[in-house]
N, C-alpha and C positions, 0 to 999 in steps of 0.2 A: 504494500500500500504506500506508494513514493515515500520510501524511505522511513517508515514506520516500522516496526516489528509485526508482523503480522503469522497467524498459521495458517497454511491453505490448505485445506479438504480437497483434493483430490479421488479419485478413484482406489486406490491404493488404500489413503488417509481413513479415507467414510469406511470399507469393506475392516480397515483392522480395529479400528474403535466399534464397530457392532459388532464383530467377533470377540474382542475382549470383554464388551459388555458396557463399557464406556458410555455409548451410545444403546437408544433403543433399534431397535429391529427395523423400525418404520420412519427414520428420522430423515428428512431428505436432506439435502447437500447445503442450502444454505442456514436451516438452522445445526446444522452440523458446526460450519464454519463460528456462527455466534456462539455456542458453548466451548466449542475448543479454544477458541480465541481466546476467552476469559480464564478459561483454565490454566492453560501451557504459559510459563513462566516464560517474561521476555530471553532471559538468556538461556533457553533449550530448545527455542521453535525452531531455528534454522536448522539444528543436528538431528532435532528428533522428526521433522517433518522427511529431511535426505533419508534417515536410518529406514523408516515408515515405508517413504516409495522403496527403497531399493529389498525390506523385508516384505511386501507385497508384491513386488515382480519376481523374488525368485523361490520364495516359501509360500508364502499366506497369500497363493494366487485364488483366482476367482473361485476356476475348477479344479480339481486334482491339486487339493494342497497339500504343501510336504508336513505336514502336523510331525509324524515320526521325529523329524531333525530342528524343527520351532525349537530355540532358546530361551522361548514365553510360554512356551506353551503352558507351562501347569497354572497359567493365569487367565488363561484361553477359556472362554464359553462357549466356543463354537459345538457345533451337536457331533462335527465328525474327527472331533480331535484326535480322539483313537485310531483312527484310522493309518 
């Protein structure tokens, strides 16, 4: 947000905060954006928004996620963590 601190919801963002539980189930994108905002401390959104995408593209994908090798996992609500 020009130079503000900001945390962006993304696809990635919105899918790992409803899986962890963070988020509700039904929450769309931009009230996603106004809770996590207010949450995420200015000095973590940068790291933890990159960490977010980059653990949503190759773990916590849409379909077929790697649960088995998730590093969060035992904080995970998702229904097919076992998996």
């Amino acid at each position: 947000e020009l130079g503000w601190p900001a945390f962006p919801v993304d696809t990635h963002v919105l899918r790992i905060c409803k899986r962890l539980g963070w988020l509700s189930p039904d929450c769309d994108a931009q009230r996603a954006h106004e809770m996590m905002d207010r949450a995420i401390p200015d000095d973590v959104r940068y790291q933890l928004h990159v960490n977010m995408v980059n653990h949503g593209r190759k773990l916590c994908r849409p379909s077929n996620p790697r649960c088995a090798e998730c590093p969060i996992r035992r904080y995970c609500e998702y229904p097919d963590k076992t998996a």
